[in-house]
C-alpha positions as CSV (number, residue, x, y, z in Angstrom):
1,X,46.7,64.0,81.8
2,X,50.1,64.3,81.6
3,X,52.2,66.5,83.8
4,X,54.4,69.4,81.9
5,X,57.8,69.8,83.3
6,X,59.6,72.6,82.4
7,X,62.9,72.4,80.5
8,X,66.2,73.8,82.5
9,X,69.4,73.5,81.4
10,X,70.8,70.1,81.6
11,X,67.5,68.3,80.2
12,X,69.0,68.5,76.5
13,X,71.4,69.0,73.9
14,X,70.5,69.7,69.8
15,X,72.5,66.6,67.9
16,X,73.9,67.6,64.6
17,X,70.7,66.8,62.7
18,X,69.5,69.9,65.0
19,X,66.9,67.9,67.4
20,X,66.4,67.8,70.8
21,X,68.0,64.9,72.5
22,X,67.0,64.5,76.6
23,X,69.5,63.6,78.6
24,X,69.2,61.4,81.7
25,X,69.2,64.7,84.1
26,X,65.6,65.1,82.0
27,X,64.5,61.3,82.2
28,X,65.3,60.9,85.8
29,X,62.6,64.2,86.2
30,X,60.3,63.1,84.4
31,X,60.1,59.9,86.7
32,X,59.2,57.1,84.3
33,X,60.1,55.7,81.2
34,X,58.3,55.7,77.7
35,X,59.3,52.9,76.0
36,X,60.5,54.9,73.5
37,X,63.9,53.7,72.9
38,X,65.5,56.7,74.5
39,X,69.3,57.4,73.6
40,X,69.8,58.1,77.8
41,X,67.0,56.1,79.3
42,X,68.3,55.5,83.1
43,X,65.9,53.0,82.8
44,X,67.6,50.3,80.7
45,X,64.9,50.1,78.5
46,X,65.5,47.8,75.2
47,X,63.6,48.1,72.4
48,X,65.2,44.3,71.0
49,X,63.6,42.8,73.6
50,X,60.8,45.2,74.7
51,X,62.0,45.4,78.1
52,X,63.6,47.5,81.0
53,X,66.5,46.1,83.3
């Protein structure tokens, strides 16, 4: 089960199209990465390549 962290100021900013984009303040909470792609993954995840650096 995944573990629900509260948002706080910081974790986000709405991008024109109005949705939520998580910042690296949010990423570096949550503690791992999703593979997602992530505009601000601290993680260096690529999606090319399918892999974090």
């Amino acid at each position: 089960m995944k573990k629900i962290i509260p948002l706080e100021e910081g974790d986000f900013y709405l991008s024109e199209e109005g949705y939520k984009v998580f910042t690296q303040q949010f990423h570096l909470k949550r503690g791992y990465c999703c593979e997602s792609g992530c505009r601000h993954c601290p993680y260096g995840y690529s999606r090319k390549t399918n892999t974090q650096g």
